[in-house]
C-alpha positions as CSV (number, residue, x, y, z in Angstrom):
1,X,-38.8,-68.7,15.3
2,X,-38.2,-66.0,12.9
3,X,-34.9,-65.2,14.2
4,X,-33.9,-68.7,13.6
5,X,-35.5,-68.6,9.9
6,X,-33.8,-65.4,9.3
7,X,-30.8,-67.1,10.7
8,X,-31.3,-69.9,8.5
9,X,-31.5,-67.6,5.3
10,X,-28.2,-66.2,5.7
11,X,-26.5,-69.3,6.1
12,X,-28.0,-70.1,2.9
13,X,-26.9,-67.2,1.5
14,X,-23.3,-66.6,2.5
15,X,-23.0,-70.6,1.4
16,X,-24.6,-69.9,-2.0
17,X,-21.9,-66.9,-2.5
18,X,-18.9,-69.2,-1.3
19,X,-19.7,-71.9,-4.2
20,X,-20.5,-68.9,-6.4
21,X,-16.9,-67.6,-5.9
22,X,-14.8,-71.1,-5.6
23,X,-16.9,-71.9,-8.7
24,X,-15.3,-68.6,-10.4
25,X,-12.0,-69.0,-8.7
26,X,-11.8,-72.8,-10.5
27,X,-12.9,-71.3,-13.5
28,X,-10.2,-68.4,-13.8
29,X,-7.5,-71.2,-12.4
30,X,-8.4,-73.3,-15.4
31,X,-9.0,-70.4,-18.0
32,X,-4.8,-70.1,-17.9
33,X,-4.3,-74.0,-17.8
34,X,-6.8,-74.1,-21.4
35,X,-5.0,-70.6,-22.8
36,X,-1.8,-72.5,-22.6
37,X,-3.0,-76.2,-23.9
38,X,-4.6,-74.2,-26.6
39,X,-1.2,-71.7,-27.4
40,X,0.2,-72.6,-31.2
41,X,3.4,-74.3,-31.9
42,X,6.2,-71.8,-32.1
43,X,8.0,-72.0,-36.0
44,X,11.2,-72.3,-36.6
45,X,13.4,-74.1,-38.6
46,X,14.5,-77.6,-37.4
47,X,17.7,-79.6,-38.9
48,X,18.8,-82.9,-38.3
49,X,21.7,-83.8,-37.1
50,X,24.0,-85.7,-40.2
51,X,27.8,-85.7,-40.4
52,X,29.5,-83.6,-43.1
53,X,32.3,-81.9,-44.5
54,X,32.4,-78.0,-43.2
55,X,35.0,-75.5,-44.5
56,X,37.2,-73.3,-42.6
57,X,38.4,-69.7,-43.3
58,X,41.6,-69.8,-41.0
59,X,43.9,-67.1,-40.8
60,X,47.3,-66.9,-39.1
61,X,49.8,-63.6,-38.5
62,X,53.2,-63.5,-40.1
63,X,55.4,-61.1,-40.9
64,X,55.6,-60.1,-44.8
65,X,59.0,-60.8,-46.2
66,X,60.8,-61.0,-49.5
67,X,62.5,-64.3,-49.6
68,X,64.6,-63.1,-52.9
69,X,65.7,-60.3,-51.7
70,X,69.5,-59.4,-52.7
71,X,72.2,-57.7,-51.1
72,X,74.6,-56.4,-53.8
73,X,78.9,-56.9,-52.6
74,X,81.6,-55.7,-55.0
75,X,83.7,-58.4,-56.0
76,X,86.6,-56.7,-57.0
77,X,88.7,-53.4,-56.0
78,X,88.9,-50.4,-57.2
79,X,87.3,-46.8,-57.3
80,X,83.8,-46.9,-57.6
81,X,83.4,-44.5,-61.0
82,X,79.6,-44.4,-61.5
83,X,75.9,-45.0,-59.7
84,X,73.8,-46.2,-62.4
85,X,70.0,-45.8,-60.7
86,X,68.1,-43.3,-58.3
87,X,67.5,-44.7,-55.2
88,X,63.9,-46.8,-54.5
89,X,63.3,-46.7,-57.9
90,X,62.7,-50.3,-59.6
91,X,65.5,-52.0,-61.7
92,X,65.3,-55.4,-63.8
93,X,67.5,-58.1,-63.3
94,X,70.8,-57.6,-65.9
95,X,70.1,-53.2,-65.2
96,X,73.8,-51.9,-65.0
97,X,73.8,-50.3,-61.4
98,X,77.4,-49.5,-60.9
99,X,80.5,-49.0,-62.4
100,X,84.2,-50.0,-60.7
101,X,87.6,-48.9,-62.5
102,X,86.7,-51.1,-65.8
103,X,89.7,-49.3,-67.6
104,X,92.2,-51.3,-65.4
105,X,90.6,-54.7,-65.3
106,X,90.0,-54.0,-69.4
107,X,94.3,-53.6,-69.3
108,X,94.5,-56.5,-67.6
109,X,92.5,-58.5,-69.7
110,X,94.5,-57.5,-72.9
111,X,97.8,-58.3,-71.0
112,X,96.7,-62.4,-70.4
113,X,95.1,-62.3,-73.8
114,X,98.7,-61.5,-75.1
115,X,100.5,-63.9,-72.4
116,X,98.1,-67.0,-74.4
117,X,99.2,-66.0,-77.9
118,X,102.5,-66.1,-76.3
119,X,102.1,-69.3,-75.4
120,X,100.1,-70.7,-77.9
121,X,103.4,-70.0,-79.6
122,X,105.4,-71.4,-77.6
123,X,103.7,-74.7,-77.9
124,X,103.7,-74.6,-82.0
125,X,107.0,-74.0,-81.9
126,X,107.2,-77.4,-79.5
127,X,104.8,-79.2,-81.4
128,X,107.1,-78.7,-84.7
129,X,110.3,-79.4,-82.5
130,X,108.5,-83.1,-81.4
131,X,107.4,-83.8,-85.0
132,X,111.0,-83.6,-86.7
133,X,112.3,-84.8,-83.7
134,X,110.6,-88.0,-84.6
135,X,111.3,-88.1,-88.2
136,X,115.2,-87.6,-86.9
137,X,114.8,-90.7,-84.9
138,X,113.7,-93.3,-87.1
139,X,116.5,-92.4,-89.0
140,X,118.3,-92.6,-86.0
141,X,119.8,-89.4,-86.2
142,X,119.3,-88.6,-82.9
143,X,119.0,-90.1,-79.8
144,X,115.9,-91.6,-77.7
145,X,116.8,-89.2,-74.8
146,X,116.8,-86.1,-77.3
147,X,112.8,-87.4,-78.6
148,X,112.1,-87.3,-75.0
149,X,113.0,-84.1,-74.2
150,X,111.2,-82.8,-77.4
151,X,107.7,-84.8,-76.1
152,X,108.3,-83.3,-72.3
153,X,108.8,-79.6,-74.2
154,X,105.4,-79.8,-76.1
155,X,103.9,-81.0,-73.1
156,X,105.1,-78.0,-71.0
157,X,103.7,-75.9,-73.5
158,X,100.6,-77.3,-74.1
159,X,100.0,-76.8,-69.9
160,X,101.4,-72.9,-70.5
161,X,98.5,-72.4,-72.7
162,X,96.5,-74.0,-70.5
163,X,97.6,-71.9,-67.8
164,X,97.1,-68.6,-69.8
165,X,93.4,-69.4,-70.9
166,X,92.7,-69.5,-66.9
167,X,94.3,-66.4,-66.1
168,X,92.2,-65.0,-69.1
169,X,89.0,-66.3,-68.4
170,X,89.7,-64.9,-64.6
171,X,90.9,-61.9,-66.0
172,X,88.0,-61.2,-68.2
173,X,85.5,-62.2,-64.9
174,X,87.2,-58.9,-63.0
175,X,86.1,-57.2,-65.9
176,X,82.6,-58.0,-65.7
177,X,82.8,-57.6,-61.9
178,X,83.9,-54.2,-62.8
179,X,80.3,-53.3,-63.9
180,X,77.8,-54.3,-61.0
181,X,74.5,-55.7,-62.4
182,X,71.2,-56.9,-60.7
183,X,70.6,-60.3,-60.2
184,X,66.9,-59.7,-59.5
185,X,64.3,-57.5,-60.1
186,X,62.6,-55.2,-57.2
187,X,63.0,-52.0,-55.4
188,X,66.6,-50.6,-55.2
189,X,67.5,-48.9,-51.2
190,X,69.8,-46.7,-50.7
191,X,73.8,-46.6,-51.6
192,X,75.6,-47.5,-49.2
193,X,79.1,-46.4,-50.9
194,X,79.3,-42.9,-52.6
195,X,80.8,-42.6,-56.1
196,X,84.7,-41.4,-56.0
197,X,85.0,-44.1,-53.5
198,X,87.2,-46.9,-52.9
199,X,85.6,-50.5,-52.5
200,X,87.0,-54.0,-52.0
201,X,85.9,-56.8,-52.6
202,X,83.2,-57.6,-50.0
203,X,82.0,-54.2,-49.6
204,X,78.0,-53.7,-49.2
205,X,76.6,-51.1,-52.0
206,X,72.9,-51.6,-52.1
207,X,70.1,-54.0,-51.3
208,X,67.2,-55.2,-53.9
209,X,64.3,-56.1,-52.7
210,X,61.8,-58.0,-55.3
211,X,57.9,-56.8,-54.8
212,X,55.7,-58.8,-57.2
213,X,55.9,-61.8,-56.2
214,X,56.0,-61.6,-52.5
215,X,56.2,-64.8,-50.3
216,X,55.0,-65.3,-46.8
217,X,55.7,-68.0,-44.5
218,X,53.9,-68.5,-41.5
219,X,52.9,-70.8,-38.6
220,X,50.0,-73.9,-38.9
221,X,49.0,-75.1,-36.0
222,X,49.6,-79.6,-36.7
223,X,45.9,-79.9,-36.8
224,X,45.6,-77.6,-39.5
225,X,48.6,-79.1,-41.3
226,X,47.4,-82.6,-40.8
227,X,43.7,-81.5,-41.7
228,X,45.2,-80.1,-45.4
229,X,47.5,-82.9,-45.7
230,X,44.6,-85.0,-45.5
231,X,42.4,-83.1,-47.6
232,X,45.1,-82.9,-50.7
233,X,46.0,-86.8,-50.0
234,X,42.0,-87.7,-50.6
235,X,42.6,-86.1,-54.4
236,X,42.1,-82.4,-53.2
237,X,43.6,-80.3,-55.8
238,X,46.0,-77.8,-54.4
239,X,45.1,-75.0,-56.6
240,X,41.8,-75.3,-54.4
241,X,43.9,-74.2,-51.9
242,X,43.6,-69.9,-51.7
243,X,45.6,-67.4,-49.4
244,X,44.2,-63.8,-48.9
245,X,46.6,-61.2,-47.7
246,X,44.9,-59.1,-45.2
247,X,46.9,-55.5,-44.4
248,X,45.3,-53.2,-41.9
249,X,45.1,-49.7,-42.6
250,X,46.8,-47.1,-41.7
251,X,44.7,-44.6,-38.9
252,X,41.9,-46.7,-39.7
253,X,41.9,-46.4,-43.4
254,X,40.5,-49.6,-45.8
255,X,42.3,-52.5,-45.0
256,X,44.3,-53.7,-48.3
257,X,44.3,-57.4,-49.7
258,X,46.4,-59.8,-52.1
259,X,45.0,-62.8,-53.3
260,X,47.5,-65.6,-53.8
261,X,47.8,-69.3,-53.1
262,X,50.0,-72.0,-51.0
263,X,52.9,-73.5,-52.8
264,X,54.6,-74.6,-49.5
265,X,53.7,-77.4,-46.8
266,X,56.1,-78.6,-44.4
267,X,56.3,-82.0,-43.6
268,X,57.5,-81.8,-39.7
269,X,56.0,-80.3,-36.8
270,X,57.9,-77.9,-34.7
271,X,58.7,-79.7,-31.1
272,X,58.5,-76.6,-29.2
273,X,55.6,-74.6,-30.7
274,X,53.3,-77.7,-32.3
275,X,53.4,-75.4,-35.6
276,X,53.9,-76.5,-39.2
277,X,55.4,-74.4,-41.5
278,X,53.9,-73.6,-44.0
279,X,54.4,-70.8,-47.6
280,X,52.3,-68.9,-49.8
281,X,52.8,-66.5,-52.9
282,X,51.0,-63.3,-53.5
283,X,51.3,-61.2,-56.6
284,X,52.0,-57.5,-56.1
285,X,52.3,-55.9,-58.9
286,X,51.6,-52.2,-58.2
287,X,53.8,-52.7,-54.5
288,X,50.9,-52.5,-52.5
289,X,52.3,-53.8,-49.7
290,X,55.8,-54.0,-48.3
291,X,58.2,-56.7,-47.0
292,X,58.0,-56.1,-42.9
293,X,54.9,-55.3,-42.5
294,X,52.8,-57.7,-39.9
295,X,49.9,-59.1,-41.7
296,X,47.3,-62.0,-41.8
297,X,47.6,-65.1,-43.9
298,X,44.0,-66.2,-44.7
299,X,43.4,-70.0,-46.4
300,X,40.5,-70.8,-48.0
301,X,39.4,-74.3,-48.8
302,X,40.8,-75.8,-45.9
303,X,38.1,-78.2,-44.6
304,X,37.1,-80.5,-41.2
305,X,35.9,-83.9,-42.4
306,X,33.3,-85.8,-40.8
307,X,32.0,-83.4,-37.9
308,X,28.4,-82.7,-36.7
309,X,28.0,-78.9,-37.0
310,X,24.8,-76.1,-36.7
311,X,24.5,-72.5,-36.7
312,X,26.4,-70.9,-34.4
313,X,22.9,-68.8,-33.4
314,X,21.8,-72.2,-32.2
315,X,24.2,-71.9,-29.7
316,X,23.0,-70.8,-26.0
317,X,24.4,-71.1,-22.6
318,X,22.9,-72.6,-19.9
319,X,23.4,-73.8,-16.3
320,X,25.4,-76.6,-17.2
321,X,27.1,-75.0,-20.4
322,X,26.8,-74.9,-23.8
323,X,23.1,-75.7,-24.8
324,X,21.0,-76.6,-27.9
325,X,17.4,-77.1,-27.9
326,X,16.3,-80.5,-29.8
327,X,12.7,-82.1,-30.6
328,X,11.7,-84.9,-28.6
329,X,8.8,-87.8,-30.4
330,X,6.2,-85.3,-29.2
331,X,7.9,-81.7,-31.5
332,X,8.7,-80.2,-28.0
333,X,12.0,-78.4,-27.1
334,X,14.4,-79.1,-24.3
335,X,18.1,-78.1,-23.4
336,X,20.9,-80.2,-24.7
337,X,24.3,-79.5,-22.8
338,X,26.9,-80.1,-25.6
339,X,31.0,-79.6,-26.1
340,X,31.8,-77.3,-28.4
341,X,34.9,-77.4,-31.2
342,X,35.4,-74.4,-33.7
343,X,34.1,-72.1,-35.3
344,X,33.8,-72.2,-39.1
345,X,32.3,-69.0,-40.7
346,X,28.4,-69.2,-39.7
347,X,28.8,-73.0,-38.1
348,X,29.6,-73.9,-35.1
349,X,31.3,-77.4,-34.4
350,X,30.3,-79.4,-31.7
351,X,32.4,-82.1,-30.6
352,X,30.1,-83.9,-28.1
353,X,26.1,-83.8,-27.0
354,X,24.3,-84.5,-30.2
355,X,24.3,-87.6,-32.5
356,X,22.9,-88.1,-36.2
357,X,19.7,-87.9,-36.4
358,X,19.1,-85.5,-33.6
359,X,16.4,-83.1,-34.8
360,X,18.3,-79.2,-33.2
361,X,16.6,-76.1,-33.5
362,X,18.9,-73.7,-35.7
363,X,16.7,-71.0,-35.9
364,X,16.5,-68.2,-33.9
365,X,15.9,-69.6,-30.2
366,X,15.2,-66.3,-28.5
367,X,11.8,-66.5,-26.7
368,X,12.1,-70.5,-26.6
369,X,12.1,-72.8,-23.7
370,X,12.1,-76.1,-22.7
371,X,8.7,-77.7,-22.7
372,X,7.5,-75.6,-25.5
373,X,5.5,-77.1,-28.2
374,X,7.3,-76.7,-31.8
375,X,6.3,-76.8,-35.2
376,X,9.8,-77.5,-37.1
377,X,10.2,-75.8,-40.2
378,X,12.7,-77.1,-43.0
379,X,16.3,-76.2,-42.7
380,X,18.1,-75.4,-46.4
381,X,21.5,-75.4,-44.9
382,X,22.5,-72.1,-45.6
383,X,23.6,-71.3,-42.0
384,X,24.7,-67.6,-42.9
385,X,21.6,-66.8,-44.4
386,X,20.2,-67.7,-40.3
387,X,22.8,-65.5,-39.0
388,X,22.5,-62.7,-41.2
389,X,18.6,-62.7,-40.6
390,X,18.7,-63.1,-36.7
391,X,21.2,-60.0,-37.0
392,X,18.9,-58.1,-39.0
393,X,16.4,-58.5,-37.0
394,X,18.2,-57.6,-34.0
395,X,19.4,-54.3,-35.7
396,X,15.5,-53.5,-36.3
397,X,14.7,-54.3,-33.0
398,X,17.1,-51.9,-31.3
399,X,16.6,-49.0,-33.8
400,X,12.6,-49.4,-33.0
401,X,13.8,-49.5,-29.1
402,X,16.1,-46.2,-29.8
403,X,12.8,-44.4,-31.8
404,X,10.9,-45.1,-29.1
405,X,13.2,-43.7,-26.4
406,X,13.5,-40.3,-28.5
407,X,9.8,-40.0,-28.6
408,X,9.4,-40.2,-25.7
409,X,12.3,-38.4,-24.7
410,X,10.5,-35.7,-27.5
411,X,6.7,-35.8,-25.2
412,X,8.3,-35.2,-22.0
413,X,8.0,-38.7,-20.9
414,X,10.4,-40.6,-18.9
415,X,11.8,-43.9,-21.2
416,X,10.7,-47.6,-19.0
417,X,14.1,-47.9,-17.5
418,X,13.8,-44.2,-16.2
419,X,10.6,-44.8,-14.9
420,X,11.1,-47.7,-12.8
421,X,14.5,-46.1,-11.6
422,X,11.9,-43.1,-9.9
């Protein structure tokens, strides 16, 4: 009897633990259940969706040239006397820069001056002839066919003269060929003909090359072009329109820049490389940069209109894709697989995925996941000030990291990584 009481009490006892530990084990399985339920809404800042109107900064490579640039050719023969200039220093256009035997073009000049007086002589002489000739015959002293001749003399001379003021006015443009000028004004190279030399007309003496202005012509791709087309078409003003001259430096020095603006927009598209040409002026006036150097044509102001746009920090990947995380009725997140277009400074275009009046998360989406309760701050639209904060807090982050390691590193203690990895 006892040993079946005895019995008895430790049945009740070893039941009286077992609902004393499931009761504990519910109330530990619920404790995380209730932690979670009662976890705060993560802030961050919440935009929605709305088309607008997002400028681009697009820049495209060309190669730097000076359009007026001026190769100078001798038009007339003779000894080259005289070199006017140093070369690569910088002339203005009308400088005298050489000199070719202007003693004999200056004799010739004087010897078809004198052939016009001659006959500018000639054809008073035949204008005086014609005159009495007329007198004689309506007094019918002489004959019809003697007038005649007298009108067919003045006429001869009158085309002698004619004839002399041409060879003149050719002769005295020998003359000024004889002193080689500039057309332009720029950067003189080097002679190509050494004084004491004969030239002839044709020969290569020097190239000019203008530096302030410069002009660049480079490549748009048609969207672009259509894009500004648009844009100046809808009232734009093209003075809006601003290039930036971007030169890299030389063994890594400070990269240089011209500011300047586009003057030049084609109006066909280039069959085989879907490129519009396009122009832009830079002023230059210390020479900062020279023509043949590669550089990178920068506009600013050019626009896309209409497009649906957010941070690009927004921007995650996920299994599908390209993700954003948007608010659903109840202000909790969940992965939106969108298609993406470009990328304008800070935003990031997306072409498919989200419509107006979409509410995306644009702040910083690290430790966020779908499911997770939100409390959506306001968005000002300043999408670099987002980026430039998520970076700066990235930057602390990793210098707090690399502090860390060196103190430990400094007590002797092995950094998490290192641990793990023994």
């Amino acid at each position: 009897m006892k040993k079946m009481i005895h019995s008895n009490r430790a049945s009740l006892v070893t039941l009286v633990a077992a609902l004393a530990l499931a009761a504990c084990g519910q109330e530990q399985a619920e404790a995380p259940e209730q932690s979670q339920q009662e976890a705060p809404a993560h802030k961050v800042a919440v935009a929605e969706m709305a088309r607008q109107d997002i400028a681009l900064n697009k820049s495209y490579p060309s190669l730097l040239r000076s359009d007026n640039e001026v190769t100078l050719v001798a038009r007339v023969n003779g000894s080259l006397e005289e070199r006017h200039f140093e070369p690569g220093q910088m002339v203005e256009k009308g400088d005298r820069l050489y000199t070719i035997e202007p003693d004999l073009y200056q004799a010739t000049v004087n010897q078809r001056e004198a052939d016009l007086q001659s006959a500018q002589a000639q054809l008073s002489r035949a204008q005086r002839d014609a005159q009495r000739f007329e007198q004689l015959l309506s007094q019918n002293s002489v004959s019809r066919q003697q007038y005649d001749q007298a009108l067919a003399d003045q006429r001869v001379a009158q085309a002698s003269v004619a004839q002399a003021e041409a060879v003149l006015t050719s002769a005295n443009l020998d003359l000024g060929y004889s002193q080689v000028t500039a057309p332009v004004s720029g950067m003189i190279g080097l002679s190509q003909i050494n004084v004491g030399n004969v030239v002839t007309s044709g020969t290569e003496l020097a190239t000019i090359t203008p530096l302030d202005p410069l002009e660049v012509r480079f490549q748009l791709p048609q969207r672009d072009a259509f894009e500004l087309r648009r844009q100046l078409s809808q009232g734009g003003d093209p003075s809006d329109i601003r290039a930036r001259l971007s030169i890299p430096g030389v063994s890594g020095g400070t990269d240089s820049e011209l500011e300047g603006h586009l003057d030049f927009l084609g109006s066909r598209v280039d069959s085989g490389t879907s490129t519009v040409q396009a122009s832009a002026t830079f002023e230059n006036p210390e020479a900062t940069v020279l023509p043949g150097q590669f550089v990178r044509v920068s506009i600013e102001g050019l626009k896309r209109f209409d497009v649906m746009a957010v941070p690009e920090i927004a921007v995650t990947q996920g299994l599908m894709g390209p993700q954003v995380l948007v608010l659903d009725d109840e202000n909790k997140a969940r992965a939106q697989t969108i298609s993406l277009g470009e990328v304008a400074g800070p935003w990031q275009l997306i072409r498919e995925g989200v419509e107006p009046g979409d509410r995306v998360i644009v702040g910083d989406p690290a430790g966020l996941s779908p499911g997770m309760a939100i409390d959506p701050q306001p968005f000002d639209g300043d999408a670099a000030a987002v980026v430039e904060d998520v970076e700066q807090q990235e930057a602390q982050e990793q210098a707090e990291a690399a502090q860390a390691m060196e103190a430990g590193a400094a007590d002797g203690q092995p950094a998490e990584g290192e641990e793990g990895a023994q």
